[in-house]
N, C-alpha and C positions, 0 to 999 in steps of 0.2 A: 518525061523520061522515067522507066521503071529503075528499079533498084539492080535486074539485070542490066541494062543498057549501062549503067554509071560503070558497073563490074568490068564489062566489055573494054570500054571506056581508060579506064585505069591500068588495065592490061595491055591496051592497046598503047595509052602514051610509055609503056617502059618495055611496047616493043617483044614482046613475052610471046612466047608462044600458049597454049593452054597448060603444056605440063611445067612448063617452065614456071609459068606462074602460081599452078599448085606448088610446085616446092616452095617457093618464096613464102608463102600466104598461110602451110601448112593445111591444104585442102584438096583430097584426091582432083585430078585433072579432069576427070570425067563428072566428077560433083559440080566443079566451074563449069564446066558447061551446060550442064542443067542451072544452075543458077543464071547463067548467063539467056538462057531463052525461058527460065522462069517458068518448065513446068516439067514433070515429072517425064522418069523412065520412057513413059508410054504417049505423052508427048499430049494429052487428054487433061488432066489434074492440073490446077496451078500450084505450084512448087510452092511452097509455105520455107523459109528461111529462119530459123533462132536468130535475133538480133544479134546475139552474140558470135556469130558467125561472118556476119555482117562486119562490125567491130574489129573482130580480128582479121580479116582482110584487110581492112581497112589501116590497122595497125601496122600489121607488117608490110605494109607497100607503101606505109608513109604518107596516105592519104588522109587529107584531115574528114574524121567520124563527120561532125557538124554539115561541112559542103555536100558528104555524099547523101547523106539524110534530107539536105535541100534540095541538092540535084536529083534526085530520088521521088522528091516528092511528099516526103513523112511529113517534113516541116516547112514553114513557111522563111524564107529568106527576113534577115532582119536587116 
């Protein structure tokens, strides 16, 4: 599972719509979407993310950083 699919994911268990969920999250609705299929505008380029973006998603949705980074695939489950 990519780092988009966990996004998806997350938004899907609280039920959100996309804009709904940029507000939550503090991230245009149209930027979660490109996050959420993980590639640019033109749909060509794979969408490069700041960790730190990641994070605060992750923050304000109340999903634990650690799980999404595993469910993700960064790191390996301990």
């Amino acid at each position: 599972m990519g780092y988009g699919d966990v996004v998806r994911k997350i938004r899907k268990e609280k039920n959100m719509s996309l804009r709904q969920f940029g507000e939550l999250v503090g991230v245009n609705y149209s930027h979660i979407s490109r996050i959420e299929k993980e590639f640019s505008n033109k749909g060509k380029e794979k969408l490069l993310i700041p960790i730190d973006t990641l994070k605060q998603i992750c923050d304000r949705s109340g999903y634990s950083f650690k799980k999404f980074l595993e469910e993700a695939g960064y790191i390996e489950p301990i």
